[in-house]
Structures are given as C-alpha cells and as structure tokens.
PyMOL Python script that loads the backbone (N, CA, C, O; Angstrom):
from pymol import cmd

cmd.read_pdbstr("""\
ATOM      1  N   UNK A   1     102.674  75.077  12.291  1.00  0.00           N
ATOM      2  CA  UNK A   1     101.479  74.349  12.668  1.00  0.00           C
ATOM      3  C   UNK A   1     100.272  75.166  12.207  1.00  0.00           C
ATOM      4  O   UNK A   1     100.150  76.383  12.352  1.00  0.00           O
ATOM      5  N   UNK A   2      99.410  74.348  11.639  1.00  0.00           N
ATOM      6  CA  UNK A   2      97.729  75.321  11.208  1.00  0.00           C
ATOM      7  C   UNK A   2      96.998  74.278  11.947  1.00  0.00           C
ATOM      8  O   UNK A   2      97.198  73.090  12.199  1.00  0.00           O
ATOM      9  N   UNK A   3      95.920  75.291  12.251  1.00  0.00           N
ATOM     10  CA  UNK A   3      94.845  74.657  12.845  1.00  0.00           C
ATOM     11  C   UNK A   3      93.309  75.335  12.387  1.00  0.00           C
ATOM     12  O   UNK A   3      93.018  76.448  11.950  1.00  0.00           O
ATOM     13  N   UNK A   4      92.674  74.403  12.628  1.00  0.00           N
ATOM     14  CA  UNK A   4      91.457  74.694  11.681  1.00  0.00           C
ATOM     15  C   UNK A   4      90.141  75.162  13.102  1.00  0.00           C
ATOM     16  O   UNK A   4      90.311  74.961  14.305  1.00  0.00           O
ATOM     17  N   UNK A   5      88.986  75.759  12.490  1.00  0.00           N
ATOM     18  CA  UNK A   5      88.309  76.191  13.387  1.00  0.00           C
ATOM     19  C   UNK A   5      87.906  75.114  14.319  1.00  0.00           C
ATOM     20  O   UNK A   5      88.368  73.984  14.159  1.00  0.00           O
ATOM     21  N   UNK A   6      86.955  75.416  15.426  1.00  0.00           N
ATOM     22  CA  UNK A   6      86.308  74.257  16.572  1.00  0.00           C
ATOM     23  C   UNK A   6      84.947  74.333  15.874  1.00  0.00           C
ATOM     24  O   UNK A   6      84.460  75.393  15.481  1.00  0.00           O
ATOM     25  N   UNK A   7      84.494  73.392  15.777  1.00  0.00           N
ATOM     26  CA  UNK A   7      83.304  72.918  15.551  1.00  0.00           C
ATOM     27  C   UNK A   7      82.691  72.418  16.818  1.00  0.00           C
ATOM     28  O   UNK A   7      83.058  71.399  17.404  1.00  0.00           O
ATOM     29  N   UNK A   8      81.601  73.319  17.243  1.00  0.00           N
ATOM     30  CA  UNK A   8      80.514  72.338  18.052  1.00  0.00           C
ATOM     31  C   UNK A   8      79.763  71.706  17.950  1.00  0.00           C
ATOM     32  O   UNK A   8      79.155  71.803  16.884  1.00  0.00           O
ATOM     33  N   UNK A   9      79.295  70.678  18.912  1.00  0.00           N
ATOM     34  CA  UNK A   9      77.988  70.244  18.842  1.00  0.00           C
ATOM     35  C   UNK A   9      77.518  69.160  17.465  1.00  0.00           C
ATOM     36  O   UNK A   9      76.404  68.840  17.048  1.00  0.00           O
ATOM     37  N   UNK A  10      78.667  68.856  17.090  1.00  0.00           N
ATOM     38  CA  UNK A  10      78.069  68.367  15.655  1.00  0.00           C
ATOM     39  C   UNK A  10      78.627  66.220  16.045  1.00  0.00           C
ATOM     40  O   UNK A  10      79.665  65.791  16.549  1.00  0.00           O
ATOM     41  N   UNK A  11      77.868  65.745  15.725  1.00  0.00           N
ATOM     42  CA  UNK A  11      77.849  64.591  15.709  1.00  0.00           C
ATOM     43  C   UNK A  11      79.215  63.899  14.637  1.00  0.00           C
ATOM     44  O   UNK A  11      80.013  63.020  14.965  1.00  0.00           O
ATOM     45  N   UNK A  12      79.126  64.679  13.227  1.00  0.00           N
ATOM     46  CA  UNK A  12      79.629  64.225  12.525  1.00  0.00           C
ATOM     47  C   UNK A  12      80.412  65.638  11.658  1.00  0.00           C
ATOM     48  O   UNK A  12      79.919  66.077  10.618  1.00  0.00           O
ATOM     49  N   UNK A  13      81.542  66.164  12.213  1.00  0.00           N
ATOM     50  CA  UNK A  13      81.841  67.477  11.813  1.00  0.00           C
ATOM     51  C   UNK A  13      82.593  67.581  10.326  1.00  0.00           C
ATOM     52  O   UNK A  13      83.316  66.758   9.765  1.00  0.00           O
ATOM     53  N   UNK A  14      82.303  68.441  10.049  1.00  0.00           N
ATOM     54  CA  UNK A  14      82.579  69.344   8.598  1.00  0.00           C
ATOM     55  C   UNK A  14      83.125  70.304   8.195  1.00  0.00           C
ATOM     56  O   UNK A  14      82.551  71.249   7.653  1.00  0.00           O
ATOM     57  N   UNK A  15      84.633  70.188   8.452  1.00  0.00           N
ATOM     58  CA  UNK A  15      85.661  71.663   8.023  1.00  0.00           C
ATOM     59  C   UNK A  15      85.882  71.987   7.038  1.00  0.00           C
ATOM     60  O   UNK A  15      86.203  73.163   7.203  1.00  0.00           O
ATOM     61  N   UNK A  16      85.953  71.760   5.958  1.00  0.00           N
ATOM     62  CA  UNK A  16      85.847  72.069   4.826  1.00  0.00           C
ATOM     63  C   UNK A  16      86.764  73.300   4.807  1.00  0.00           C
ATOM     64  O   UNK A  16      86.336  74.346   4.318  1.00  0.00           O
ATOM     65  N   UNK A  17      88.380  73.204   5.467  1.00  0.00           N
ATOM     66  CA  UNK A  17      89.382  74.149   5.191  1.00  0.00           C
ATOM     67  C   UNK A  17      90.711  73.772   4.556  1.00  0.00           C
ATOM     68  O   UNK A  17      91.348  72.829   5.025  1.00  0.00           O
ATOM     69  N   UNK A  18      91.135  74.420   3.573  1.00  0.00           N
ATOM     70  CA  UNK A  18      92.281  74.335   3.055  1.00  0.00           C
ATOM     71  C   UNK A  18      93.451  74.729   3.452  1.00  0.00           C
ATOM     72  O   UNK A  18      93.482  75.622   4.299  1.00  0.00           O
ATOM     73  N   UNK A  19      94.529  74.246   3.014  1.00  0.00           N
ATOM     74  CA  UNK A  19      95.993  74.599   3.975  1.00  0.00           C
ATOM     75  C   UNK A  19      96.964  74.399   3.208  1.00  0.00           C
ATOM     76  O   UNK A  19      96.903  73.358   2.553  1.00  0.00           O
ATOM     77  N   UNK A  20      98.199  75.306   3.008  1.00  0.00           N
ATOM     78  CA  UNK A  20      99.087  74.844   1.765  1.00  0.00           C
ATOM     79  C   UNK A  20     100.369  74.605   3.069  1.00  0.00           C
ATOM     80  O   UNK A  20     100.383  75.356   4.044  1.00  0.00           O
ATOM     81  N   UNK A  21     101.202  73.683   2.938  1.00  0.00           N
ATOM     82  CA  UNK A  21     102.492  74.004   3.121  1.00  0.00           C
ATOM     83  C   UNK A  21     103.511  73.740   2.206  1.00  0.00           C
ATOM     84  O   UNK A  21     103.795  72.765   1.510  1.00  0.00           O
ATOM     85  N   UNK A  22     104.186  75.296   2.447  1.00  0.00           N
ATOM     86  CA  UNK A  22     105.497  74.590   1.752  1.00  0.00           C
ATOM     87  C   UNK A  22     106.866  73.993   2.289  1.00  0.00           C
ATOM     88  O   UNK A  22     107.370  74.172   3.398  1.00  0.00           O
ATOM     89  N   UNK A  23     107.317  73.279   1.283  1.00  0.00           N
ATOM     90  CA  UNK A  23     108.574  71.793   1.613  1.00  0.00           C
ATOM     91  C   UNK A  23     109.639  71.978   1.535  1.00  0.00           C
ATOM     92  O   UNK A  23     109.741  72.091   0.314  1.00  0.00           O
ATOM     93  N   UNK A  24     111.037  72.170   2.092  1.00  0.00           N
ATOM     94  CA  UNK A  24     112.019  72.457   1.049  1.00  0.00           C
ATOM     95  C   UNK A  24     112.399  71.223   1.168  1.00  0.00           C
ATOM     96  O   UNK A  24     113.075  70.972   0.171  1.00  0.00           O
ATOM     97  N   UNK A  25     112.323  70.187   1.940  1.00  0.00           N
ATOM     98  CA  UNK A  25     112.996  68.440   1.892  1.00  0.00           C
ATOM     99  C   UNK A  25     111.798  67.062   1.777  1.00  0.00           C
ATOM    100  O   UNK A  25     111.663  66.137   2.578  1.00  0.00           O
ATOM    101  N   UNK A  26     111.148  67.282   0.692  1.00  0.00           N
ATOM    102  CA  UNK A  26     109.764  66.170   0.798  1.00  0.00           C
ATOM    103  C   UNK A  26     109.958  65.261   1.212  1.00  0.00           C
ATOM    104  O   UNK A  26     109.155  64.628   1.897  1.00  0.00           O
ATOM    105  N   UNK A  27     111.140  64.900   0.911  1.00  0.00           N
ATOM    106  CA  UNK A  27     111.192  63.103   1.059  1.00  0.00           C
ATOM    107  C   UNK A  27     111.252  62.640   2.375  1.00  0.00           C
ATOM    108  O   UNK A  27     111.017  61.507   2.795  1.00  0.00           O
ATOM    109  N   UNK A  28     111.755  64.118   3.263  1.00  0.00           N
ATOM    110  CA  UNK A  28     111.656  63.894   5.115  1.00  0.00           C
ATOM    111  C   UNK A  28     110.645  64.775   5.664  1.00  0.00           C
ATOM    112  O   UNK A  28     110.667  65.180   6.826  1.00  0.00           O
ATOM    113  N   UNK A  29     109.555  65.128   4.611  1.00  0.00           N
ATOM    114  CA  UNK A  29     108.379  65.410   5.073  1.00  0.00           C
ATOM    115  C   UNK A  29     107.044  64.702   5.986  1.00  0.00           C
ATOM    116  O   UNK A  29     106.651  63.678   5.426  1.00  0.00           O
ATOM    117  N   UNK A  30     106.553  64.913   6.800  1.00  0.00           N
ATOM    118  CA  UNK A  30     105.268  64.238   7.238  1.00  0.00           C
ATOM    119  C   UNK A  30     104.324  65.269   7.642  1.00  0.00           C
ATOM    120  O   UNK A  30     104.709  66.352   8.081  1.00  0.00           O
ATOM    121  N   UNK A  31     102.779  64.879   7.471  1.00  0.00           N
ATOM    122  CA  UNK A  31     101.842  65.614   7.648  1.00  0.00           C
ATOM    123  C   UNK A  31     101.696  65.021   8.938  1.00  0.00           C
ATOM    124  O   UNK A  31     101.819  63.797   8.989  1.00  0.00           O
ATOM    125  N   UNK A  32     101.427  65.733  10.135  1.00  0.00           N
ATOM    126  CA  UNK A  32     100.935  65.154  11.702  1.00  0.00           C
ATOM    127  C   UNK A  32      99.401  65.995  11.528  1.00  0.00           C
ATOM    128  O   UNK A  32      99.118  67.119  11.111  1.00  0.00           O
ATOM    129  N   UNK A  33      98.883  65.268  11.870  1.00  0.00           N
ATOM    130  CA  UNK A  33      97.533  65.835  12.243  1.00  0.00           C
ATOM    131  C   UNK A  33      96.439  65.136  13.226  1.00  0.00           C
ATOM    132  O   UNK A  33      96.084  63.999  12.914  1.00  0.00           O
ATOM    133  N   UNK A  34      95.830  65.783  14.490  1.00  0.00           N
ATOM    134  CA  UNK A  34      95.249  65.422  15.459  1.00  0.00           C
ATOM    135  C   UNK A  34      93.985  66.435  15.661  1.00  0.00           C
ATOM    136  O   UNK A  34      93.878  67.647  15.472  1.00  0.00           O
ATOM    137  N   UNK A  35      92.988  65.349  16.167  1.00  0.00           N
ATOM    138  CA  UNK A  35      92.050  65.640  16.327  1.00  0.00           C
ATOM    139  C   UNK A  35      91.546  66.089  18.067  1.00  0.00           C
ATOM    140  O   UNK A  35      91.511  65.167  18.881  1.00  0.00           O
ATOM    141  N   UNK A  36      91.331  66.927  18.340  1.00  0.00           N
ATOM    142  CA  UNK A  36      90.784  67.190  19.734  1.00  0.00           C
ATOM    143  C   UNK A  36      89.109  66.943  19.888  1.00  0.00           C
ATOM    144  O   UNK A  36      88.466  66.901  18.839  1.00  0.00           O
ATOM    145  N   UNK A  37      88.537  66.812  20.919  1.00  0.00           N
ATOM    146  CA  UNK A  37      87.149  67.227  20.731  1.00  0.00           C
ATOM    147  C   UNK A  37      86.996  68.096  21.922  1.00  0.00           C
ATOM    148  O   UNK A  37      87.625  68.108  22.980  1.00  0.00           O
ATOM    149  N   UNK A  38      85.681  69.061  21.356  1.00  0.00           N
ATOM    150  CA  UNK A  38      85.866  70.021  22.131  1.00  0.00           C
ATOM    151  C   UNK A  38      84.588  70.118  23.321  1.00  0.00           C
ATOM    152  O   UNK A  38      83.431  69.947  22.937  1.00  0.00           O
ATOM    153  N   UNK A  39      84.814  70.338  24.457  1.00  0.00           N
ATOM    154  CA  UNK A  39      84.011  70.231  25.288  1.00  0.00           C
ATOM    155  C   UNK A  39      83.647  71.532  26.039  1.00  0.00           C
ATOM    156  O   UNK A  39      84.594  72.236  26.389  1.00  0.00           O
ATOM    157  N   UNK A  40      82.344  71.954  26.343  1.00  0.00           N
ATOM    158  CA  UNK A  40      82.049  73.266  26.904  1.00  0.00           C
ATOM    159  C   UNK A  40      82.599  73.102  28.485  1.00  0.00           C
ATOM    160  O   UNK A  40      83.458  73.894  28.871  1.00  0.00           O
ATOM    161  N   UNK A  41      82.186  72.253  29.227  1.00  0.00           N
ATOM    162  CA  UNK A  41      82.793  72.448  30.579  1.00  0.00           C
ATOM    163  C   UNK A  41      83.701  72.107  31.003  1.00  0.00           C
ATOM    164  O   UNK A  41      83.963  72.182  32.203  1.00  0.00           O
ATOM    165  N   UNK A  42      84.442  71.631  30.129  1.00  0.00           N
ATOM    166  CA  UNK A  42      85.616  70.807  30.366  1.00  0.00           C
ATOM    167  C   UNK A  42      86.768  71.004  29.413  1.00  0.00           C
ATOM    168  O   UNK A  42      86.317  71.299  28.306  1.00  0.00           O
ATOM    169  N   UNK A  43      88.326  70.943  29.425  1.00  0.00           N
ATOM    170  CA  UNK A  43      89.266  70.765  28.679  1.00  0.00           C
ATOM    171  C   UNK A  43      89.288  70.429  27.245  1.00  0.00           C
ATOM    172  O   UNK A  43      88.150  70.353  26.782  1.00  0.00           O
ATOM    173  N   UNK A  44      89.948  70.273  26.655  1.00  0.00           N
ATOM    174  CA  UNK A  44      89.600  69.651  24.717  1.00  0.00           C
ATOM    175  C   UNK A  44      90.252  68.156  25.512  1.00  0.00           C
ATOM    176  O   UNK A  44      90.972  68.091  26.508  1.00  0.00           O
ATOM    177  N   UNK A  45      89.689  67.024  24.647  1.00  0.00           N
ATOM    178  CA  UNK A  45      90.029  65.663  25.283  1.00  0.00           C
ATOM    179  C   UNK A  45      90.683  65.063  23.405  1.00  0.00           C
ATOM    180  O   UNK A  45      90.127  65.215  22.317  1.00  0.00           O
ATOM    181  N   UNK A  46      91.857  64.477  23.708  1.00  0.00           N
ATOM    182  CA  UNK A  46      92.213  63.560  22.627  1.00  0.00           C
ATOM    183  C   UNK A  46      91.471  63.097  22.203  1.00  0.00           C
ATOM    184  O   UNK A  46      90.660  62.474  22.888  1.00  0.00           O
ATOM    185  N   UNK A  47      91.356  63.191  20.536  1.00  0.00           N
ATOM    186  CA  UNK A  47      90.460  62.701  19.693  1.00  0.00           C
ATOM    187  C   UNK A  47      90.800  61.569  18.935  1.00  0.00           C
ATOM    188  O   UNK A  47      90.036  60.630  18.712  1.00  0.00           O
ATOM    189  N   UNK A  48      92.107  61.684  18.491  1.00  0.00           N
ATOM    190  CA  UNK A  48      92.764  60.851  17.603  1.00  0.00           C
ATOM    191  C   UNK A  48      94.152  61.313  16.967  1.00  0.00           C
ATOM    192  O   UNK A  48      94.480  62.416  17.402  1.00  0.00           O
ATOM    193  N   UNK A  49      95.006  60.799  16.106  1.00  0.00           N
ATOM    194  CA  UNK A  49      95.992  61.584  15.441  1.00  0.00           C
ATOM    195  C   UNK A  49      96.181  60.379  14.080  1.00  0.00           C
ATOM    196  O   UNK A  49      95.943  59.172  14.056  1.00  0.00           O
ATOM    197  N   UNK A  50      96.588  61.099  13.266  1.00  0.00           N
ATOM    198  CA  UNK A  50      98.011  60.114  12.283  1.00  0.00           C
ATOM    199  C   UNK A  50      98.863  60.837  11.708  1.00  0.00           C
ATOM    200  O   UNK A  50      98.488  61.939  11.308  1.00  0.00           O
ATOM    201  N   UNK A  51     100.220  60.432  11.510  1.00  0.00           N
ATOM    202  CA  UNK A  51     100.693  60.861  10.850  1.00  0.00           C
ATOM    203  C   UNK A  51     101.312  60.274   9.418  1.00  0.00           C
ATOM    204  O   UNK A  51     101.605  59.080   9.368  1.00  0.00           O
ATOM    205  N   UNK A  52     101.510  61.147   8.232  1.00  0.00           N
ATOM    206  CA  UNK A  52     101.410  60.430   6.953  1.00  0.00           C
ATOM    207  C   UNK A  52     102.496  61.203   6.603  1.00  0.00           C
ATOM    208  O   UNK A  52     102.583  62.399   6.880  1.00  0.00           O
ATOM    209  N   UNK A  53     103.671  60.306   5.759  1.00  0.00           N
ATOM    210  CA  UNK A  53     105.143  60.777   5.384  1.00  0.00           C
ATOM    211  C   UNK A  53     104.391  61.503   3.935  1.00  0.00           C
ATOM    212  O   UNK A  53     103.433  60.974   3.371  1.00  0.00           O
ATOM    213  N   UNK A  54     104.875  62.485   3.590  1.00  0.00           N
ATOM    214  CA  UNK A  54     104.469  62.858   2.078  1.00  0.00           C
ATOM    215  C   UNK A  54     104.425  62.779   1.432  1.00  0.00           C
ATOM    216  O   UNK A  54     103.412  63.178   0.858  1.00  0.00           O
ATOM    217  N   UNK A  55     105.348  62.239   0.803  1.00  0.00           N
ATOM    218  CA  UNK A  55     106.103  61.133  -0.307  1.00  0.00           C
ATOM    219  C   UNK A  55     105.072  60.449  -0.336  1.00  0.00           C
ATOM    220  O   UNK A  55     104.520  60.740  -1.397  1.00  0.00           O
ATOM    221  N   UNK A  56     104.505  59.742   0.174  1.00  0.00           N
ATOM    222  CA  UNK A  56     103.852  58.511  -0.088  1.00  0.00           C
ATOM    223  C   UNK A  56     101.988  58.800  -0.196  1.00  0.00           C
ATOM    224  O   UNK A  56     101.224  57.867  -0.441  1.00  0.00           O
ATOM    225  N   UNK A  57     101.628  59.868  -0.024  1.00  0.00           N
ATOM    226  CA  UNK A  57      99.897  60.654  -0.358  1.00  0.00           C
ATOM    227  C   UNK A  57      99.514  60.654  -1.280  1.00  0.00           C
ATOM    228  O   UNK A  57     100.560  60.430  -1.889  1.00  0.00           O
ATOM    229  N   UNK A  58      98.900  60.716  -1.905  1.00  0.00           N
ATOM    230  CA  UNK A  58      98.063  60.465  -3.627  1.00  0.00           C
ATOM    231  C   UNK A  58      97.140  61.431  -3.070  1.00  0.00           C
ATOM    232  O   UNK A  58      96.522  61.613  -2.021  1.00  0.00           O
ATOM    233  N   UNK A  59      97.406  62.330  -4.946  1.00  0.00           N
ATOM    234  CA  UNK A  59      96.342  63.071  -5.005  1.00  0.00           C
ATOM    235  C   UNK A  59      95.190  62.400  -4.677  1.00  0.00           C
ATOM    236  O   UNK A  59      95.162  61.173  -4.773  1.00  0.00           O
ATOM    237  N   UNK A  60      93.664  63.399  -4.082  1.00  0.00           N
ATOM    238  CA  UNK A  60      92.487  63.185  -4.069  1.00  0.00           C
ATOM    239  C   UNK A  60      92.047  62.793  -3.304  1.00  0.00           C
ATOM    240  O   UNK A  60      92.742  62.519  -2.325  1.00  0.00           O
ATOM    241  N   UNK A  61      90.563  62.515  -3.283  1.00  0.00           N
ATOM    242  CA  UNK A  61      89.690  62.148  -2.020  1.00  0.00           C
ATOM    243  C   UNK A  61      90.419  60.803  -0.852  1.00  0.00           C
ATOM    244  O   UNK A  61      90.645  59.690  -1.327  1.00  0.00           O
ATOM    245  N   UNK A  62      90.681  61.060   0.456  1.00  0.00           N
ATOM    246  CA  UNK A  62      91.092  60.117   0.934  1.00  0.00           C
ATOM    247  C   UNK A  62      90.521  59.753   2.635  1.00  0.00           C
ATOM    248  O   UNK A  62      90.487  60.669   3.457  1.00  0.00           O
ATOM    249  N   UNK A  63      90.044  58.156   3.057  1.00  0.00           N
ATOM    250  CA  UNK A  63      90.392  58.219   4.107  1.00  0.00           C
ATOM    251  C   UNK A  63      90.898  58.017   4.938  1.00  0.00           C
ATOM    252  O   UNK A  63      91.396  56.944   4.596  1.00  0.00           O
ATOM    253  N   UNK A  64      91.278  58.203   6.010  1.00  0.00           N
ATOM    254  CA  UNK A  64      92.842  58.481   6.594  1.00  0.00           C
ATOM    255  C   UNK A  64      92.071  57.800   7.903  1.00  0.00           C
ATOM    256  O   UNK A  64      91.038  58.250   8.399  1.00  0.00           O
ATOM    257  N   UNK A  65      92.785  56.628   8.354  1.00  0.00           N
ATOM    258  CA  UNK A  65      92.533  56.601   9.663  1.00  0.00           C
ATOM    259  C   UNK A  65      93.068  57.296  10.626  1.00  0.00           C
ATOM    260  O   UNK A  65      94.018  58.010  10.307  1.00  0.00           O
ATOM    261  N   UNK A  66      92.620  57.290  12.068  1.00  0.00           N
ATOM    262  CA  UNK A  66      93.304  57.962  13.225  1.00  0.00           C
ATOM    263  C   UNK A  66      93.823  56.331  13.911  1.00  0.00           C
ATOM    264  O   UNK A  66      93.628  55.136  13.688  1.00  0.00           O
ATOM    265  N   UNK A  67      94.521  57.126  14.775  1.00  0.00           N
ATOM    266  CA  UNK A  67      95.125  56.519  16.027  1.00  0.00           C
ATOM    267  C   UNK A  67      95.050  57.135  16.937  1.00  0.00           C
ATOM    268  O   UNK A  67      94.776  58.333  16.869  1.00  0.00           O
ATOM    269  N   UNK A  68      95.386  56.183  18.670  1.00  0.00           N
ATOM    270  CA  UNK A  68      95.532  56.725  19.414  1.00  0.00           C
ATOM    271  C   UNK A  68      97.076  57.162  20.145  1.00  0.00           C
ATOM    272  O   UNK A  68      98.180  56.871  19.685  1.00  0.00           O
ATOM    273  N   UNK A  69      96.949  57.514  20.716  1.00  0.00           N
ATOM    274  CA  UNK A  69      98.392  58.111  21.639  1.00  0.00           C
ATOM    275  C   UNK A  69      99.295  57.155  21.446  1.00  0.00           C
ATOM    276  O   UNK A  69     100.415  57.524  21.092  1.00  0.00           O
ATOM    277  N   UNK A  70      99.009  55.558  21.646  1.00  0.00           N
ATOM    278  CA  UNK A  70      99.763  54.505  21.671  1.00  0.00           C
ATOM    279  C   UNK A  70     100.002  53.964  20.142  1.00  0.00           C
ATOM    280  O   UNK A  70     100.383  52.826  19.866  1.00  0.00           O
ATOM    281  N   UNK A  71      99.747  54.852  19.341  1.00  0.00           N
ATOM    282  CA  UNK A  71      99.263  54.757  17.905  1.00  0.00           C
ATOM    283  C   UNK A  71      98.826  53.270  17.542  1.00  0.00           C
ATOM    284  O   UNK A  71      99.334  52.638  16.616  1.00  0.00           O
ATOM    285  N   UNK A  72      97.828  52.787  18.375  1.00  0.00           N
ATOM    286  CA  UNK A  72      96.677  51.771  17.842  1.00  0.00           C
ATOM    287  C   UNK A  72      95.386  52.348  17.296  1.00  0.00           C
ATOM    288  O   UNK A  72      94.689  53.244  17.772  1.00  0.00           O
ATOM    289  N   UNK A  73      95.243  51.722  16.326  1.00  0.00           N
ATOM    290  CA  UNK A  73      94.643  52.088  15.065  1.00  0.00           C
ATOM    291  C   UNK A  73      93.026  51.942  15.757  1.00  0.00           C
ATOM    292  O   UNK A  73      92.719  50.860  16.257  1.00  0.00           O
ATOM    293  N   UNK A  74      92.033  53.085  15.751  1.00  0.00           N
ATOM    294  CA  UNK A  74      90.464  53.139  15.664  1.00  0.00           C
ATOM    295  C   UNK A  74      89.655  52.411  14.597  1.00  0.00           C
ATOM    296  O   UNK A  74      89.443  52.716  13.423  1.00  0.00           O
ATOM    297  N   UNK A  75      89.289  51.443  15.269  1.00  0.00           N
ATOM    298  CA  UNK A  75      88.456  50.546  14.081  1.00  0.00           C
ATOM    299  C   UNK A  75      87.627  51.353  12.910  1.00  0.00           C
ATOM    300  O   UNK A  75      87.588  51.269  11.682  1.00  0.00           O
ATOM    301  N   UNK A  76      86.831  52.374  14.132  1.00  0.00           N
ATOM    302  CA  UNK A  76      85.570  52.792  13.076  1.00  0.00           C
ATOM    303  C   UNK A  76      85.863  54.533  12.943  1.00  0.00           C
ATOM    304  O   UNK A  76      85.055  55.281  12.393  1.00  0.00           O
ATOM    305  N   UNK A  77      86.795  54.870  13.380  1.00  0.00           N
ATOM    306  CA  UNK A  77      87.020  56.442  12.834  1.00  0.00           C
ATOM    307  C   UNK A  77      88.258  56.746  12.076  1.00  0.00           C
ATOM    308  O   UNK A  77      89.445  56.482  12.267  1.00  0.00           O
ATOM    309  N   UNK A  78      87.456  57.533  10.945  1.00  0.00           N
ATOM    310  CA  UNK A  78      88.377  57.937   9.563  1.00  0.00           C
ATOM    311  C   UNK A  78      88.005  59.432   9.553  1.00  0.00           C
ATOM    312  O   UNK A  78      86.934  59.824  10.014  1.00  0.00           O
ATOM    313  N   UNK A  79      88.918  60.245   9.017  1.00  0.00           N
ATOM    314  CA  UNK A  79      88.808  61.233   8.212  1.00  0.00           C
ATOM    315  C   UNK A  79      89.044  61.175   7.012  1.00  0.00           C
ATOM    316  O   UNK A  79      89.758  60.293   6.534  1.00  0.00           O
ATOM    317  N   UNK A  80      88.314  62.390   6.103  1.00  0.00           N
ATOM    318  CA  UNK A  80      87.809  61.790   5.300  1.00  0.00           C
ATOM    319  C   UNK A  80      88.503  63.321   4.484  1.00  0.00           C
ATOM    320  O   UNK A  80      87.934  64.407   4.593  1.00  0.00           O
ATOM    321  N   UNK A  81      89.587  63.161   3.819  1.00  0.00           N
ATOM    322  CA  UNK A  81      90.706  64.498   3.891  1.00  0.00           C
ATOM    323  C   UNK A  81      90.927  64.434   2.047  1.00  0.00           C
ATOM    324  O   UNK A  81      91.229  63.344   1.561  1.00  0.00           O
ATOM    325  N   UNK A  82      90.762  65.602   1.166  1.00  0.00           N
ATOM    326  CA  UNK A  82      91.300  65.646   0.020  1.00  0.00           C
ATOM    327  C   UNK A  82      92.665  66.480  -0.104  1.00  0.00           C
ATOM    328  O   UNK A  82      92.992  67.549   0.412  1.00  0.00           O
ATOM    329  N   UNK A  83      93.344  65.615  -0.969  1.00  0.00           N
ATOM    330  CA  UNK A  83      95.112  65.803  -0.820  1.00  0.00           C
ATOM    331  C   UNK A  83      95.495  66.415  -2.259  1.00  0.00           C
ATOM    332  O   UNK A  83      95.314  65.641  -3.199  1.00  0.00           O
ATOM    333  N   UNK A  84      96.037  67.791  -2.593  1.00  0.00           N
ATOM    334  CA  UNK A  84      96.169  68.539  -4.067  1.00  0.00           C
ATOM    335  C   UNK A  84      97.745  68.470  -4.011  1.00  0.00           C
ATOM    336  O   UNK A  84      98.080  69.230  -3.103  1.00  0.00           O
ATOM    337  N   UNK A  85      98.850  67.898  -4.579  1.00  0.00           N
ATOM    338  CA  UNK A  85      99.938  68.432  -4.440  1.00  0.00           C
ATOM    339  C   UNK A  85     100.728  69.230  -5.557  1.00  0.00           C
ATOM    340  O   UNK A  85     100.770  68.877  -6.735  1.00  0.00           O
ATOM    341  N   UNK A  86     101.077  69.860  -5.263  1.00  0.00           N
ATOM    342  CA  UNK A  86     101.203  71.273  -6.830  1.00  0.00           C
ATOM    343  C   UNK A  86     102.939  71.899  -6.044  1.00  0.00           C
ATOM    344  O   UNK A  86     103.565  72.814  -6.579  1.00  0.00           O
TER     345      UNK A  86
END
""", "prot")
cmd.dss("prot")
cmd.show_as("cartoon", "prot")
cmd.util.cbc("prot")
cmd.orient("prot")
C-alpha cells in the first residue's frame, strides 16, 4: 500500500506524486485507491474510492471517478490521475 501526503485546507487539492508498482500477475491486477478527507478536530472521514483492474488503464491523462462505500458512483467528483505503464 502507498499513500500520498495530507493536504490541508485546500478546496481543490493537488498531489502531484508518483508511485511505481511492480506486477508479477497483471491480468489479476487492480489499482484500489481511496480518498480520505482530512479534518483538524475530528477523525479522517470517507472521501471516496475506485477501483480499476490494470489490464484495462490507458496510458495518460485520466479521469477516474470515485465511489462510495456502496460503490455508487459521485456525480460530480473525479480525479484527475496520469497513468505511465513501462
């Protein structure tokens, strides 16, 4: 599992971090990735998640919707994720 820094305070946040993993079985690969948000007085609260089989990602700029827990799909929130596979 990698995890990327906490960003505060930001309306519309900006990680701008890279992450390699390596595969030894792609084809039963999936990327899981979830979003927390982070709160000063309080707990991190579910943000969102999706998960994407590997096989199936295209290089380059992409956006990725989230879901929730019940994995129903967020109308208006995307990440917005570039995908290199080498």
């Amino acid at each position: 599992m990698k995890k990327t820094r906490t960003i505060e305070d930001q309306w519309v946040p900006v990680w701008d971090e890279e992450f390699t993993f390596p595969l030894t079985v792609p084809e039963l690969a999936l990327l899981r990735v979830e979003v927390q948000e982070y709160d000063m007085s309080e707990k991190h609260d579910f943000g969102g998640q999706t998960c994407l089989p590997v096989m199936e990602l295209k290089q380059g700029i992409r956006a990725v919707p989230l879901h929730d827990r019940k994995g129903n799909r967020y109308k208006s929130v995307r990440l917005l994720m570039r995908f290199e596979l080498i």
